[in-house]
C-alpha positions in Angstrom: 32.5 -104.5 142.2 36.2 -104.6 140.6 35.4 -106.1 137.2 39.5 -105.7 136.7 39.4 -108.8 139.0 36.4 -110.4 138.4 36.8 -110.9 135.4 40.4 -112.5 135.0 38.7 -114.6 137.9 35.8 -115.7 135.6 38.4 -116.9 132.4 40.7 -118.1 134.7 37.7 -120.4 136.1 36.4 -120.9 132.8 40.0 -122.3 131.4 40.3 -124.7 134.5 36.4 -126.4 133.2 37.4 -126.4 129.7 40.7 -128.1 130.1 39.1 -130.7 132.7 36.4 -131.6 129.8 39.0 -131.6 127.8 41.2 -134.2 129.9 38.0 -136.2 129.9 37.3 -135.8 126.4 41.0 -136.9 125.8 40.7 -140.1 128.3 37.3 -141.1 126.1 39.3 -140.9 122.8 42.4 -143.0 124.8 39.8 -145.6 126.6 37.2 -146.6 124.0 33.9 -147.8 125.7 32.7 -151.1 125.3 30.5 -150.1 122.1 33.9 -149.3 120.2 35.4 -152.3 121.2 32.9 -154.7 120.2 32.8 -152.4 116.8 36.4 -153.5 116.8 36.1 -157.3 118.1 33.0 -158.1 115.6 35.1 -157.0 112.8 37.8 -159.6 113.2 38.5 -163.1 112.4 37.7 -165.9 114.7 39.4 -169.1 115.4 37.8 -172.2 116.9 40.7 -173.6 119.1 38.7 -176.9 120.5 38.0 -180.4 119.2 34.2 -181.5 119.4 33.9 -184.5 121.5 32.8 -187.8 121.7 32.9 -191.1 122.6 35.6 -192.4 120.6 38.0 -188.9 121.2 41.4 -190.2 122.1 41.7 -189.7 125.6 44.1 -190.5 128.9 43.9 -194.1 129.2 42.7 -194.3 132.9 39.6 -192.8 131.8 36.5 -194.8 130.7 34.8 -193.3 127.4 31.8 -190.9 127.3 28.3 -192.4 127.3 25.1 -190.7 125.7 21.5 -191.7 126.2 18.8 -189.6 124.3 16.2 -188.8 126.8 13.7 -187.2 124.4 13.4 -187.6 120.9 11.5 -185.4 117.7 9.7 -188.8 117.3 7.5 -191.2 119.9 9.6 -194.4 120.4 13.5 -192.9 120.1 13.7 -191.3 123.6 13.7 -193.5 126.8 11.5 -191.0 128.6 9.6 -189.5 126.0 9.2 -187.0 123.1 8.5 -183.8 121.2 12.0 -182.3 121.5 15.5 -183.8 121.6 17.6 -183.9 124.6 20.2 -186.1 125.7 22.2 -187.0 129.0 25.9 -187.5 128.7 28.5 -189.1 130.9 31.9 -187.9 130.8 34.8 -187.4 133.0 35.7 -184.1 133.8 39.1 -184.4 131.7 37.3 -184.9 128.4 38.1 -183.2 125.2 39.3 -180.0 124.4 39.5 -179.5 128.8 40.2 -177.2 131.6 42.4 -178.5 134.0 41.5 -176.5 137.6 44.6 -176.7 140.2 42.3 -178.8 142.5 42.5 -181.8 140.1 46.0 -182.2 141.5 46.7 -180.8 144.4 43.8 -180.5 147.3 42.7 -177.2 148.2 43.6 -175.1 145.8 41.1 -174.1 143.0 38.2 -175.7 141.4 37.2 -174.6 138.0 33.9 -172.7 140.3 36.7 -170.2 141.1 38.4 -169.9 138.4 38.0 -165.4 137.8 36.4 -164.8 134.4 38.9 -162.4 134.0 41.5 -165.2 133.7 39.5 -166.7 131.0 40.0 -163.5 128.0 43.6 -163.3 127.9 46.4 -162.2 125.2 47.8 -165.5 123.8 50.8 -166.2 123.0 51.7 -169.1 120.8 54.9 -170.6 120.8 55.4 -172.9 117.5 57.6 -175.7 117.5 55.9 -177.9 115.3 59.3 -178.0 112.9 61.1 -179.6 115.8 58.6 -182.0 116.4 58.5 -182.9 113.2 62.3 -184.1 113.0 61.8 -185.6 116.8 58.6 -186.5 118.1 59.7 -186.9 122.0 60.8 -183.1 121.5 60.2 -180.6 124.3 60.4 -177.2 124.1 63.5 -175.0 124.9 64.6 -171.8 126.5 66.3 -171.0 123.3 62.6 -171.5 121.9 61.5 -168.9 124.1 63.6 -166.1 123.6 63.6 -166.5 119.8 59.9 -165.7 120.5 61.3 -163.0 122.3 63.6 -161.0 120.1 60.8 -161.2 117.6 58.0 -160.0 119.6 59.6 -158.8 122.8 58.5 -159.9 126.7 56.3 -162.5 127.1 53.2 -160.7 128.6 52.5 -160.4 132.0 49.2 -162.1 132.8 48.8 -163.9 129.1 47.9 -167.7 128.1 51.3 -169.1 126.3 49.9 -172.3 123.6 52.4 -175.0 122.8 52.3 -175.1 118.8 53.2 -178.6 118.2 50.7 -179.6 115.4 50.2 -182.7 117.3 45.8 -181.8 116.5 46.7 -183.1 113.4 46.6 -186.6 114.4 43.0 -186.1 115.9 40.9 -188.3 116.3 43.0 -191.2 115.8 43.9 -191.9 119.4 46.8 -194.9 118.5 48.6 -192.1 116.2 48.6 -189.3 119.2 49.8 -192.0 121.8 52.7 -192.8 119.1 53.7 -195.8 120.9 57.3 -197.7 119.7 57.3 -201.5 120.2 58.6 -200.8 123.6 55.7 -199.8 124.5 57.0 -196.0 125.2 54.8 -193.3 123.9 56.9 -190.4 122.0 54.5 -187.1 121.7 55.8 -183.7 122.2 55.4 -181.5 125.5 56.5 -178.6 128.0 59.8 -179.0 129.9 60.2 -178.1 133.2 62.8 -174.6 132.9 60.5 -173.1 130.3 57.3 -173.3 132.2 59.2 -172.2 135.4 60.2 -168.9 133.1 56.8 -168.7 131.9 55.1 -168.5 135.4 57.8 -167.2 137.3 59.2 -164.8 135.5 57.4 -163.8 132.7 53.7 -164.0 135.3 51.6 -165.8 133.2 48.2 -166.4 133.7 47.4 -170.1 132.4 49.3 -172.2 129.4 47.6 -174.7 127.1 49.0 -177.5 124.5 47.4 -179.6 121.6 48.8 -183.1 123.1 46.8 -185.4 125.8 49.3 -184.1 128.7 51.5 -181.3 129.9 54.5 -184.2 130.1 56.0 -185.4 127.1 54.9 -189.2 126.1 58.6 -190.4 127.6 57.7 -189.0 130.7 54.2 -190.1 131.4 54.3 -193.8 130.0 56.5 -194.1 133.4 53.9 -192.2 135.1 55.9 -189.3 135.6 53.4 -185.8 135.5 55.6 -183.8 137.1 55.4 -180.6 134.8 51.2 -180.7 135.1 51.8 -181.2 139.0 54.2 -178.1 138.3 51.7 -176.0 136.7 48.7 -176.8 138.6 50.5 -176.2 142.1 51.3 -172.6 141.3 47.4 -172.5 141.4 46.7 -171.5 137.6 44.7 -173.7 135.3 45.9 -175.3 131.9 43.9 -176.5 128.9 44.9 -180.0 127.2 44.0 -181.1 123.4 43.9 -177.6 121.4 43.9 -177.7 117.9 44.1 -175.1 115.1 47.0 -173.0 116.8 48.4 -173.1 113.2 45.7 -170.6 112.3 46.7 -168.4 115.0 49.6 -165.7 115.0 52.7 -166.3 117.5 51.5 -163.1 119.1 48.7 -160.1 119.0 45.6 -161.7 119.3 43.5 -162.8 122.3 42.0 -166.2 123.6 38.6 -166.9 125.5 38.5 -169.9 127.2 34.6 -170.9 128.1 34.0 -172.9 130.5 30.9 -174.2 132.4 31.0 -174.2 136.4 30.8 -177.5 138.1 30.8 -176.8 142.1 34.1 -177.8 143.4 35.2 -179.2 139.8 38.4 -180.3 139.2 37.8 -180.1 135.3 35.4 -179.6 132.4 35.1 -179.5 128.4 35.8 -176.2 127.9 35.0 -173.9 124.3 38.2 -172.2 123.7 38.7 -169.9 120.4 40.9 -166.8 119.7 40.5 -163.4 118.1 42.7 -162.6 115.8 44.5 -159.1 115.3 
């Protein structure tokens, strides 16, 4: 046996191991598992994004009001089919709340909230605040010129992220004849999304779903003629949208991420969803 070759052999094939664990070693440090990211996620501060509902929430005035009937009660004579525990059955149309709005609920055959990917529903979230305009102008919408101020401050919109509509609109909850903000013509004037901002948002910028703290996607203007074009917009590119946030003043324009929870109805069209976001 040559040991002059087998041993440069032996440390060559010793080097190639070592700088594959190495690479490995190197991808571990670059791609935490899930252990260090929960270390990091439990760590930071949590922001409830959704109103708690009832039956006096302001709500889209086609809908009837939620109904609840206590089933069980702690105590004999309080439920109206027994007791020993509480439990209680609720009515509620699908578009109630703090909601998910699946594309099906306008246009038919495109997705229920069943099909909605749970990977669509963690997201990075974007907030764009206008609530200054909307404090000189109630009926205003937001811009282009909104947008890339967001821009130059933060950079590109993200690919695949939830934008919010800061209006501070929430504020008015739960009065629902402050959030309607009807003039004596009869003409609602609340804040929403105009029509070349969410085309830039979904077209260009890709992203995944967009959300607002007002009762609709339109601004009051539009929709006390019945006009819903922009929801009908958003909803036919086949991505889903979530109506009546609140607290998007307690969340940064950009950095942290948003869960959006929601239950799975077969074939719904929408549901009360839990949404809340983790700050940076």
């Amino acid at each position: 046996m040559n040991l002059r070759v087998v041993i440069p052999t032996v440390i060559a094939v010793v080097s190639v191991v070592a700088a594959v664990v190495l690479a490995f070693a190197l991808v571990a440090e670059r791609e935490p598992n899930l252990d260090r990211a929960w270390q990091t996620l439990e760590t930071r501060e949590y922001v409830d994004l959704t109103h708690a509902f009832n039956p006096d929430i302001p709500h889209w005035s086609g809908f009837p009001a939620e109904t609840r009937t206590t089933l069980y009660d702690y105590r004999p004579g309080n439920g109206t089919l027994g007791s020993g525990f509480f439990a209680q059955s609720y009515s509620f149309v699908g578009q109630w709340g703090t909601h998910v709005d699946a594309p099906s609920h306008f246009v038919e055959g495109l997705r229920s909230i069943d099909q909605i990917d749970p990977r669509e529903m963690i997201l990075p979230l974007v907030v764009l605040d206008v609530h200054e305009q909307v404090e000189r102008n109630p009926d205003y919408t937001v811009t282009l010129d909104d947008v890339r101020a967001w821009e130059r401050r933060h950079g590109p919109v993200p690919n695949g992220s939830f934008v919010a509509l800061r209006t501070d609109w929430s504020k008015r909850w739960p009065n629902a004849t402050v959030m309607e903000n009807r003039g004596e013509d009869g003409i609602a004037h609340y804040p929403g999304w105009s029509r070349e901002v969410l085309t830039y948002l979904y077209e260009e910028r890709g992203i995944m779903a967009s959300g607002h703290e007002t009762t609709d996607t339109d601004p009051g203007t539009a929709t006390s003629r019945d006009d819903y074009a922009l929801e009908a917009y958003v909803l036919s590119m086949d991505h889903y949208q979530v109506e009546l946030m609140t607290n998007l003043d307690r969340a940064p324009e950009a950095g942290a991420l948003v869960v959006v929870a929601v239950p799975k109805p077969d074939g719904g069209s929408g549901f009360p969803t839990r949404v809340f976001a983790i700050l940076p």
